[in-house]
ChimeraX commands (.cxc) that place a marker at each C-alpha (Angstrom):
marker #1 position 88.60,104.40,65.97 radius 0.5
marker #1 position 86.90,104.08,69.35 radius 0.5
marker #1 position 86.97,100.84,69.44 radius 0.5
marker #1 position 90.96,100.73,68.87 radius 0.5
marker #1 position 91.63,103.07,71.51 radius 0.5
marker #1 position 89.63,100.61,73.81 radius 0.5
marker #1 position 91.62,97.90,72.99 radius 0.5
marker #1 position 95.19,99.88,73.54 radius 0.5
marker #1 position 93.32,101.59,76.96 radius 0.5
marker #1 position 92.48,97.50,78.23 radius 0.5
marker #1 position 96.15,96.39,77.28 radius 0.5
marker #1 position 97.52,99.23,79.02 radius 0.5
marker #1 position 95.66,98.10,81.66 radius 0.5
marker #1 position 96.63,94.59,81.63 radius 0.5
marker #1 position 100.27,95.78,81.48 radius 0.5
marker #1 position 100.27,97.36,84.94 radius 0.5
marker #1 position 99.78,96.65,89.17 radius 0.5
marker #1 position 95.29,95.76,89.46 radius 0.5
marker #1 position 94.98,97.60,86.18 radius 0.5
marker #1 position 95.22,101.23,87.19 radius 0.5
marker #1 position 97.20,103.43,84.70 radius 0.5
marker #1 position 97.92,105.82,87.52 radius 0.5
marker #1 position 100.62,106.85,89.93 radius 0.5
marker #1 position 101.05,109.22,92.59 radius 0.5
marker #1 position 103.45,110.54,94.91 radius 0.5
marker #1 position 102.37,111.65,98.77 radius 0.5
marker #1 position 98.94,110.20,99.88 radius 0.5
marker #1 position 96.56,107.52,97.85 radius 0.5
marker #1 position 93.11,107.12,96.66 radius 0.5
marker #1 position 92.98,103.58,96.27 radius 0.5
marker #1 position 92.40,101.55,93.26 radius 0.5
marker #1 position 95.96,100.49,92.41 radius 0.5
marker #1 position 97.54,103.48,92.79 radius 0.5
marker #1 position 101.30,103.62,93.46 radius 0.5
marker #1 position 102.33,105.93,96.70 radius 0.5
marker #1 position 106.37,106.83,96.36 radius 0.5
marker #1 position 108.45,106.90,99.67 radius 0.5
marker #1 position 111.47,108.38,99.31 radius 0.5
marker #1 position 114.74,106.72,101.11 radius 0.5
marker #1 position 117.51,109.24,102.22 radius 0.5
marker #1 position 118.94,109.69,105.61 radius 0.5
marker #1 position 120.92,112.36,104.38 radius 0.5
marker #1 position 118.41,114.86,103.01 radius 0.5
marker #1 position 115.42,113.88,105.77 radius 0.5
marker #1 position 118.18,113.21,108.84 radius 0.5
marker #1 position 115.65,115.49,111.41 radius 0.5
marker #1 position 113.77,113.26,113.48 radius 0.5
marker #1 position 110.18,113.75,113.30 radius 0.5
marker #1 position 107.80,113.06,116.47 radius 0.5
marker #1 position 104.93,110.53,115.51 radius 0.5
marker #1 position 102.75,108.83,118.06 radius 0.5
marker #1 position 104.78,105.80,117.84 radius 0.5
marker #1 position 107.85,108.03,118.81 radius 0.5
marker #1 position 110.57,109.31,116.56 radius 0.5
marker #1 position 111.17,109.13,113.21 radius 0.5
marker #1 position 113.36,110.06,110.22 radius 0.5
marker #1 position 115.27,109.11,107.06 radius 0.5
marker #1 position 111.92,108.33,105.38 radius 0.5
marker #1 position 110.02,111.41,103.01 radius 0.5
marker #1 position 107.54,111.48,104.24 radius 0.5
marker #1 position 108.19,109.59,107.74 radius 0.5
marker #1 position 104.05,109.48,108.25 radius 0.5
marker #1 position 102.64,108.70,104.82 radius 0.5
marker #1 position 98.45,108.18,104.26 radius 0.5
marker #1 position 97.41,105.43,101.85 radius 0.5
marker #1 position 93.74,104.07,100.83 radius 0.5
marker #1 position 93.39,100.49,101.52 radius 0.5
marker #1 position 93.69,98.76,97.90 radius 0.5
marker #1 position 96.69,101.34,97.12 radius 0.5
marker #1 position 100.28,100.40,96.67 radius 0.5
marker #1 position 103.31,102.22,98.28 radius 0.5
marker #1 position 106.94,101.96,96.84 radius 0.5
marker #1 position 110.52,102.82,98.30 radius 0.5
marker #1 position 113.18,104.44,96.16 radius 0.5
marker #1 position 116.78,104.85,97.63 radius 0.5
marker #1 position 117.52,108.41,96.35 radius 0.5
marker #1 position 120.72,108.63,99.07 radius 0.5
marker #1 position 124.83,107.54,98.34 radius 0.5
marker #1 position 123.84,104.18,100.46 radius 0.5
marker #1 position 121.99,101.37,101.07 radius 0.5
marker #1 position 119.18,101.06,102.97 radius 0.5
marker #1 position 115.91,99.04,103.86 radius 0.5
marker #1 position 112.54,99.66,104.53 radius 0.5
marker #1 position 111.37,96.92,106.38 radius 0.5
marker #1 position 107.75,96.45,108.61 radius 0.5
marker #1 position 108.07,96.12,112.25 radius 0.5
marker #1 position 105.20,93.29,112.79 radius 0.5
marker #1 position 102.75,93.64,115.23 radius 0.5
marker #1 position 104.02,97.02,116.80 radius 0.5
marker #1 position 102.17,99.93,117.93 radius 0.5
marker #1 position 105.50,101.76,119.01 radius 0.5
marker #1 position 108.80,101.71,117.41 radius 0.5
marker #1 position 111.06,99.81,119.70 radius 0.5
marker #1 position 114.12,101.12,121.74 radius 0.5
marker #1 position 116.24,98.86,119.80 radius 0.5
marker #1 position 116.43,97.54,116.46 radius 0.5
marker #1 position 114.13,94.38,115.78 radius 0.5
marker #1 position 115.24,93.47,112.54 radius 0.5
marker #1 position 117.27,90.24,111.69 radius 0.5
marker #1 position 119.86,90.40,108.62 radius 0.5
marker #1 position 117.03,88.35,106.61 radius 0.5
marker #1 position 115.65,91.92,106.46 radius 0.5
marker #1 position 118.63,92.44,103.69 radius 0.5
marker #1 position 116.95,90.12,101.41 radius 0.5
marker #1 position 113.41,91.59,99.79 radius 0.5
marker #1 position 110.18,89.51,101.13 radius 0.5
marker #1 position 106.33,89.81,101.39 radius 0.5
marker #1 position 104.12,92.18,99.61 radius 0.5
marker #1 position 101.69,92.78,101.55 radius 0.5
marker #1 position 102.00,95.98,104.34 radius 0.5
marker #1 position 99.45,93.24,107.15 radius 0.5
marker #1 position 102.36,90.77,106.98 radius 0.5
marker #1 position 106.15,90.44,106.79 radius 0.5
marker #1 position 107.88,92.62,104.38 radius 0.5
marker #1 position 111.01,93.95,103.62 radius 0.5
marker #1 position 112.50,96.16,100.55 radius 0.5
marker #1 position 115.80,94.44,101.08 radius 0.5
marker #1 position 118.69,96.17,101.04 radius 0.5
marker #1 position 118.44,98.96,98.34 radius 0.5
marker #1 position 121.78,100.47,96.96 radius 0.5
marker #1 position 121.47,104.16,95.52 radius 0.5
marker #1 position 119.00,104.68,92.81 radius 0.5
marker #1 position 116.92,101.70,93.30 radius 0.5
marker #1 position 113.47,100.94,94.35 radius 0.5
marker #1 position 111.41,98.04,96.21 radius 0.5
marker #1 position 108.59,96.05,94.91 radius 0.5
marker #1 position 105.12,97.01,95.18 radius 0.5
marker #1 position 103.70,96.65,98.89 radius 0.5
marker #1 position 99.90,96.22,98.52 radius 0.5
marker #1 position 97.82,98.14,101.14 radius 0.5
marker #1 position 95.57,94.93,102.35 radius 0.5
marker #1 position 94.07,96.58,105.40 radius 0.5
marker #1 position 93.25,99.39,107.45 radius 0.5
marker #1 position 95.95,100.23,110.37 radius 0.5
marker #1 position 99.14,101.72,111.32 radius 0.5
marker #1 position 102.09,99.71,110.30 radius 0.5
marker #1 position 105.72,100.58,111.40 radius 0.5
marker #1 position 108.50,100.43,109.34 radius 0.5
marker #1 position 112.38,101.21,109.63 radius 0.5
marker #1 position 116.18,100.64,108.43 radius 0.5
marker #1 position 117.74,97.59,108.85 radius 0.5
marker #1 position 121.13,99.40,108.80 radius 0.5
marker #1 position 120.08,102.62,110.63 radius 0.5
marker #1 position 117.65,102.02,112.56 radius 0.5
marker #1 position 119.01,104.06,115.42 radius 0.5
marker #1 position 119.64,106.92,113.50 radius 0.5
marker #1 position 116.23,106.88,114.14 radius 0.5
marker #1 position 115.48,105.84,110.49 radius 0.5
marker #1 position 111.75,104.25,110.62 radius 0.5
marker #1 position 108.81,105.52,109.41 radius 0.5
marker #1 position 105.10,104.47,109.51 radius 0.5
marker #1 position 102.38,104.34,106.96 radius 0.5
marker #1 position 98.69,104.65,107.92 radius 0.5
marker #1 position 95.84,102.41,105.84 radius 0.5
marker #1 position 92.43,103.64,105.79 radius 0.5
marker link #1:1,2 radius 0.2
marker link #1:2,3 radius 0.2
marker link #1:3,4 radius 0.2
marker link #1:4,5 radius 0.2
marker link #1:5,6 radius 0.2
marker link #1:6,7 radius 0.2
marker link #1:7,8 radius 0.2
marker link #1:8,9 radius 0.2
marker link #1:9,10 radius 0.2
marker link #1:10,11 radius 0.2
marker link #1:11,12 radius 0.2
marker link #1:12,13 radius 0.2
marker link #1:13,14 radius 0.2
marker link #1:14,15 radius 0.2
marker link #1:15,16 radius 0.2
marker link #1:16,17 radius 0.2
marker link #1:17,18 radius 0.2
marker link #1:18,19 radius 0.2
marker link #1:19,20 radius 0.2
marker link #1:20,21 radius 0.2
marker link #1:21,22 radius 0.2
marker link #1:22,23 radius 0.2
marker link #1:23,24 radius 0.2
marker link #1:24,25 radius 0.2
marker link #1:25,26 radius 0.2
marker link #1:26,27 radius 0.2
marker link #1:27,28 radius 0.2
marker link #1:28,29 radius 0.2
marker link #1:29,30 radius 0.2
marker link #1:30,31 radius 0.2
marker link #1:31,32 radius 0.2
marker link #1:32,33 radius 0.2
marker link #1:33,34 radius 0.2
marker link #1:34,35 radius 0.2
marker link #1:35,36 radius 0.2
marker link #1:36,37 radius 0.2
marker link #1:37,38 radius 0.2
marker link #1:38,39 radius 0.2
marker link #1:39,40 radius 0.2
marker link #1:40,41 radius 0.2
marker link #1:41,42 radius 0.2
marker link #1:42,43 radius 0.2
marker link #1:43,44 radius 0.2
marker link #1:44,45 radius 0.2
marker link #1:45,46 radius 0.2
marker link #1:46,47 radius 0.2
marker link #1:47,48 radius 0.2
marker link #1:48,49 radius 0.2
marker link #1:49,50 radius 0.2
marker link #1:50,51 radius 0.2
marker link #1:51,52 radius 0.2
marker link #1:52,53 radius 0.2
marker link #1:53,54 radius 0.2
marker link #1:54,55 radius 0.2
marker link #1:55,56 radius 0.2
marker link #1:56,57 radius 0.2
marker link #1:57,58 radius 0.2
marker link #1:58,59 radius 0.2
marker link #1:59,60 radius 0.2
marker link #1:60,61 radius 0.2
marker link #1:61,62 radius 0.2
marker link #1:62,63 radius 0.2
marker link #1:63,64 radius 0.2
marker link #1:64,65 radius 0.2
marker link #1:65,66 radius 0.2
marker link #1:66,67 radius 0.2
marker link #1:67,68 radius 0.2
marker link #1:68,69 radius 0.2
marker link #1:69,70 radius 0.2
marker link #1:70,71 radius 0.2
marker link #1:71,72 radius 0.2
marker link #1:72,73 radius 0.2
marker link #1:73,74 radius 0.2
marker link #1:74,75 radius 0.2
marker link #1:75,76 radius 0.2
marker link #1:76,77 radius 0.2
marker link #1:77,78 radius 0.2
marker link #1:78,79 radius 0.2
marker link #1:79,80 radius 0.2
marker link #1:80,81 radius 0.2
marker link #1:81,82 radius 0.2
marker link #1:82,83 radius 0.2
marker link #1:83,84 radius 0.2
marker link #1:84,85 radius 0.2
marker link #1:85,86 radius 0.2
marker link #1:86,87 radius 0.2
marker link #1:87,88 radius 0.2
marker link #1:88,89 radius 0.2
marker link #1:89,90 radius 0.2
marker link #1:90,91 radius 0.2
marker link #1:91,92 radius 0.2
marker link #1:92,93 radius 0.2
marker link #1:93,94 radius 0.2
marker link #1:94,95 radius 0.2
marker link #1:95,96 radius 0.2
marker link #1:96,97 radius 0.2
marker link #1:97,98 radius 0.2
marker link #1:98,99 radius 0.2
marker link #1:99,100 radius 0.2
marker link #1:100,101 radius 0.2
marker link #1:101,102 radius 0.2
marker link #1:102,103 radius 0.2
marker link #1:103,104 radius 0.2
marker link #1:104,105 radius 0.2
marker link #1:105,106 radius 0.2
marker link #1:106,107 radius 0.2
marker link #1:107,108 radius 0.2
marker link #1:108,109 radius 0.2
marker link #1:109,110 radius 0.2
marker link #1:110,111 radius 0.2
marker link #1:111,112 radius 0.2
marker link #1:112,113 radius 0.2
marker link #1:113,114 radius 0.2
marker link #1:114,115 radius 0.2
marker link #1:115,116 radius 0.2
marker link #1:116,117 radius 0.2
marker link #1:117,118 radius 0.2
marker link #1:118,119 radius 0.2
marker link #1:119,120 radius 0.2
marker link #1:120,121 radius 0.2
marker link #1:121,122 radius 0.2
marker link #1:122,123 radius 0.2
marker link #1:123,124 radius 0.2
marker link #1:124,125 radius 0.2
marker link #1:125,126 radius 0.2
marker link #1:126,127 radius 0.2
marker link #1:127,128 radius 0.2
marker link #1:128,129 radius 0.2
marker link #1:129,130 radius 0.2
marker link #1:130,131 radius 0.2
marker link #1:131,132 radius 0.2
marker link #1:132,133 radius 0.2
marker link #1:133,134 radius 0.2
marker link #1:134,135 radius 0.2
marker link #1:135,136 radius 0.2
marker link #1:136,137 radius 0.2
marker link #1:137,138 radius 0.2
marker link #1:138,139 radius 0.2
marker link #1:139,140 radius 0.2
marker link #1:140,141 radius 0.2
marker link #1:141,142 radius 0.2
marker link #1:142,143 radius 0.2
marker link #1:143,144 radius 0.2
marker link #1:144,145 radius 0.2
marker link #1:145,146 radius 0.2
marker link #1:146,147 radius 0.2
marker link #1:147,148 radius 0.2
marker link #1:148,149 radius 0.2
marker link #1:149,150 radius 0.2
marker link #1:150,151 radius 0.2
marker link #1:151,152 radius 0.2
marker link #1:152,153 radius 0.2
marker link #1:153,154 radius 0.2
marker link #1:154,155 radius 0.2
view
């Protein structure tokens, strides 16, 4: 019997993001765990004051992830929306810096380019891997201004 349930525990494992059987939702503990980000500039429309400056649309706008973690995006709101990385920022910039290639999904990996794409209502993002330790910036292609960004901090 033991050894059956090893076998089912190992294909599990096989079946799922670095073999981890767990998710979560708010902060991570590393090894493969999943990190949900929920997308909705309606219910999370008050800005937010980070060190990087002001942020909403994004629950939560600051979110803390262990480096070999995943985080995912999941348009809860009536609308589209992205979550996309601002590379190379310490600051979210006065105007948006995203081209329309930041409607098409790219990159998993939060040290590089990424982008959910644009999400319609009910839909999530793929899998951004947490490949480093930092503070990466992220915001809405479509509202940026709104101020709809967001960061996530690796450690």
């Amino acid at each position: 019997m033991k050894a059956i349930c090893a076998v089912a525990v190992a294909l599990l494992c096989a079946c799922t993001p670095n073999g981890m059987l767990s998710s979560q939702t708010g902060g991570g503990s590393g090894g493969g765990q999943i990190t949900k980000i929920d997308i909705n500039l309606t219910l999370h429309a008050s800005p937010q004051q980070l060190p990087q400056g002001s942020a909403a649309g994004y629950a939560p706008v600051q979110t803390t992830v262990a480096v070999g973690s995943f985080v995912q995006f999941t348009n809860s709101d009536g609308f589209a929306h992205t979550a996309t990385g601002i590379t190379g920022a310490s600051s979210f910039p006065a105007s948006s810096p995203f081209s329309v290639s930041a409607q098409t999904q790219s990159g998993q990996a939060i040290s590089g380019p990424w982008s959910s794409g644009a999400l319609q209502a009910g839909q999530s993002s793929q899998l951004i891997r947490i490949d480093a330790p930092g503070t990466y910036l992220y915001g809405c292609f479509f509202h940026y201004g709104a101020p709809m960004r967001g960061a996530i901090v690796a450690q």
